[in-house]
Structure formats: C-alpha cells, structure tokens
N, C-alpha and C positions, 0 to 999 in steps of 0.2 A: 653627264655625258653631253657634249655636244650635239647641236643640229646639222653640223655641216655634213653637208652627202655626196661634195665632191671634191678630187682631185686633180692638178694640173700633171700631164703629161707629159712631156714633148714627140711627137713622132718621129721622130729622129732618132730616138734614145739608143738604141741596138746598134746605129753607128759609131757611139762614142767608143773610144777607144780604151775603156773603161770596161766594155761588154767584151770587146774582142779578145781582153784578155780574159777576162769569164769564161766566155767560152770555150777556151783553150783549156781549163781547168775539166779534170773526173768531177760527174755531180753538177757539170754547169745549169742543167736546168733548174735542178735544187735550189742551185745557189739563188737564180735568178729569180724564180717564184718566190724564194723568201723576202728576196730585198722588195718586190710588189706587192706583199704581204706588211713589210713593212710600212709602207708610206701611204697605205689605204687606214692602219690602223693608228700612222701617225694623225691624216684628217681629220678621221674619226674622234682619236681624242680632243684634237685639236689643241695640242699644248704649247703653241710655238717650236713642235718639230722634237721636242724632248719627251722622253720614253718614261712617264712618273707614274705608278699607280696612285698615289695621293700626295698628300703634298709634304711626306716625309718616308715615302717607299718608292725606290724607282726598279723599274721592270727587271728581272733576272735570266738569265736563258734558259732556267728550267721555266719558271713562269710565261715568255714568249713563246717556250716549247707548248707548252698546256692548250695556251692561245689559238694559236697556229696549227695545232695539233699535228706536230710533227716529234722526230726525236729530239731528243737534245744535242747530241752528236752533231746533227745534223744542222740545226739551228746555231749552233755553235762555232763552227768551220764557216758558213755562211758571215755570220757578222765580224768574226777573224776576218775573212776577204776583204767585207766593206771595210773595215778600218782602214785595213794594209793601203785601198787605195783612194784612202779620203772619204769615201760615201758615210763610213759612220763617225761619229769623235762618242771620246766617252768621258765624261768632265766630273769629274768627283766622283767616278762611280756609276755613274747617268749615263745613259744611253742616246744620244742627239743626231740630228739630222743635221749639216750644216747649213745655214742662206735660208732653212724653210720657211719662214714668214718672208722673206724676200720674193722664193721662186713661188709660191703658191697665194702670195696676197690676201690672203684670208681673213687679214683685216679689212681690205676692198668690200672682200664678201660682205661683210658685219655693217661695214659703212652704210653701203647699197640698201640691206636692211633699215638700216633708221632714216635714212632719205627717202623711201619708201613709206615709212609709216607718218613722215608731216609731209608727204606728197597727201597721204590721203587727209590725211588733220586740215591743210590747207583748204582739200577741195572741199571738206563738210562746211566750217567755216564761211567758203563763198556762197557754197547752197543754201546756209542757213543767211546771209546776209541778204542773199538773194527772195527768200522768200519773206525777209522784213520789208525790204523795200515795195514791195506788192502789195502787201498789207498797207503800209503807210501810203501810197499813191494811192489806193484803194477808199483809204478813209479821209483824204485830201480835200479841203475845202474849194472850192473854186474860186472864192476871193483868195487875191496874191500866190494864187498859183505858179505863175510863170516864177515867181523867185524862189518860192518852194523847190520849183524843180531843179533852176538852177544849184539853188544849196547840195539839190540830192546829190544833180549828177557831181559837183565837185567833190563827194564824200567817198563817190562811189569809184570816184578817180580815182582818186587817192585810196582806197581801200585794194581797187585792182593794180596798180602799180605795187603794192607792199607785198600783195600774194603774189605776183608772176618773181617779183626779185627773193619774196624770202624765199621761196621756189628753188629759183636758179642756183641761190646762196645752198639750199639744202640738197641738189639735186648732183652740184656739180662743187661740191665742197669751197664756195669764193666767199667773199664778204662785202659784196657792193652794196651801195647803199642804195635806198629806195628815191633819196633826195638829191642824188646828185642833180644837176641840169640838163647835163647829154642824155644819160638815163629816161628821163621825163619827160624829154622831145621826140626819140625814137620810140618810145613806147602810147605814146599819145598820138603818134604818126601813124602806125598798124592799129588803130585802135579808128580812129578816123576814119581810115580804109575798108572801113568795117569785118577785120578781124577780133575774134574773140579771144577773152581771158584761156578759153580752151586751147584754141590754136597755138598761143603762146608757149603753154606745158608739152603742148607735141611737138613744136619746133626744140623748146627745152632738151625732151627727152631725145628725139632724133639724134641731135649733133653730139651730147653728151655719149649715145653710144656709139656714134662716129670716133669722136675723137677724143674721150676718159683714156687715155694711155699712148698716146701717139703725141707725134709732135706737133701740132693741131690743138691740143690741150689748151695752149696759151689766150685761143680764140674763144673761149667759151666765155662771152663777155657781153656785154648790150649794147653795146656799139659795131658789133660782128653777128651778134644771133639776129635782134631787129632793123637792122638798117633795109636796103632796098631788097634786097635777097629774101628777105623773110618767106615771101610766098613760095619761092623757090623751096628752102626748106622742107617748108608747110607740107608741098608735097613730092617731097625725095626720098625714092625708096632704098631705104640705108641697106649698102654694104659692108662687110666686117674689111678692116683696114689692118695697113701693115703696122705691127706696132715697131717702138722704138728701137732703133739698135736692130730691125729687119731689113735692112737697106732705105734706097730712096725712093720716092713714089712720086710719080706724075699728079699735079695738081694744080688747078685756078684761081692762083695768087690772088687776078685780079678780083674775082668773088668774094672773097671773102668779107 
C-alpha cells in the first residue's frame, strides 16, 4: 500500500457540468459520495489511477461495494454514470480513472521525496566536510601556512560550488554543471558577499516553490537564482502563484 495521503481536488468541481447533470439524477448524492470515495481510494492505492487489487485481480463492484460499504446496487448505477460521462473507462475489464497521473502528479509527489532525501545527504556531507576542515586548520603547522590555506580554501570552493549545484540539479530536477564558467562567477560573487552555502539552499528552495509548475519554471537556473537579486530572494516571503494554463500574472521581468 502506498504512503500517499493526499488528493488533488479542484474547487470548482460541482460546477462542471458533469455534476449538473448528477444532480439532476434520483440518488445524486450517492452517486456523488461514490465517485469521492472513488478517487480517495484511487490515491491511496496509488496505481496510476487504475482500480487492481494485485497485479492479476482488478476491483469488482461487489468487491468496491465491500470497500465502500455500501450496496452493490448502488455502487453499481454510480460507476454506470461515471462511465456514461467519461469520468470512468474500463480497459480490459479494469476499472480506470482517465489523465490521473496527469491531474494528481503523484509522481511530483515521489520526486519531492527523493530530492528531499540528497537535500538532506548533501547537507551531512557539508557538515561532515565541515568538521574535517577544523580539524585540519586545527592541526596546521604554522610554517607554510598561508599556502596551506590557500589550497584549503580552493577545495572548499570547489566542494561548495558541487553541493549548492548538485543541490539545485536534485531540488529542481536540471543538469547544470558545477564547472561551467558563468556558473562559478556568480556563485563565487554571493560567496564573496559573504553569503552562505546555506543561504544558497534557501534561495534554492524559495523560488523552486515559487515557480516548480508555473511559467517561471524556465528561470530556475544560476544565472537567475544567483545573479544580483539573490539577496532579494534570500529574504522573500513566497506566495503561492498562479500556475500554468491559470491565466496571466503581473510580474518583474526586469528582476529576474
């Protein structure tokens, strides 16, 4: 069984003209609680939207009746409906939702999770890099120190440039590289500025939830996250935005 413990709704949904006729139907409430009965147990299994109990039994309507505990009758006239007006297909027998990995993203969901888990890998990683490099200054000769340091700090460049990009690469699914040259001047420029490899993961995180699904998406890059703005970023307190295909939105070209 699945972890997932949510569903996409739309607020809207009772105005489609898909309900109007519903409700025009004896038993509209029935009918209606089933089919939201339905798509909570589709999440749940989470099977791409298809109705299987394993992966050579698929769901029956006495079976969903059990589920659901309602009658069969009842459950039965209900998914008659959905068919009749698209909401259900039934593909060899199988019981399906149409678009539902489209309309519910649940593979997003899944993403989020593993970006999330070398979000955290990254940050032990630095910690742990971090507390070598203490040690070693620590135990540091003071003949030829100054080059010592210098070697460190170029290690440590280059160590914090590879986590802020595998980062962004894992956080916002891209594939830049750590070496490009644009890359390595704007992030060596907020680094100068004396912001931190932390900073960086927060601006990271900020805009990605800004703008993961919106037309903005395109901007999630190093040459747009670090450039002069960054601070800005740093500290803007994100609002949820309109996503794609929700009309047009007023916004700060020049910023970007």
């Amino acid at each position: 069984m699945s972890d997932v413990k949510w569903i996409k709704i739309n607020t809207d949904i009772f105005d489609d003209e898909k309900f109007y006729l519903i409700d025009a139907m004896p038993n509209a409430d029935a009918i209606e609680l089933i089919w939201f009965k339905l798509l909570v147990f589709a999440g749940r299994s989470n099977n791409n939207g298809l109705f299987f109990f394993n992966d050579h039994i698929a769901y029956t309507d006495e079976m969903l009746a059990n589920i659901f505990r309602r009658p069969v009758a009842t459950v039965r006239m209900a998914i008659n409906t959905f068919k009749s007006l698209g909401m259900i297909e039934e593909i060899d027998g199988v019981y399906a939702i149409p678009n539902w990995t489209k309309h519910q993203s649940l593979d997003a969901y899944e993403k989020k999770k593993e970006r999330d888990r070398e979000y955290q890998k990254l940050r032990r990683e630095k910690q742990k890099e971090l507390v070598e490099q203490k040690k070693s200054s620590d135990n540091r000769l003071t003949v030829g120190r100054d080059c010592s340091y210098s070697l460190s700090n170029s290690k440590s460049l280059s160590l914090d440039i590879n986590n802020i990009i595998n980062y962004l690469n894992q956080r916002c699914n891209t594939k830049y590289r750590p070496s490009t040259k644009d890359t390595i001047i704007h992030i060596k420029a907020r680094l100068k500025e004396g912001f931190t490899v932390e900073d960086f993961y927060t601006v990271i995180d900020k805009k990605a939830d800004e703008w993961i699904g919106t037309d903005y998406e395109k901007f999630l890059r190093p040459q747009t996250l670090f450039c002069k703005n960054f601070e800005s970023y740093l500290n803007q307190n994100i609002k949820p935005t309109k996503r794609k295909n929700d009309g047009e939105e007023d916004y700060d070209w020049d910023n970007i």
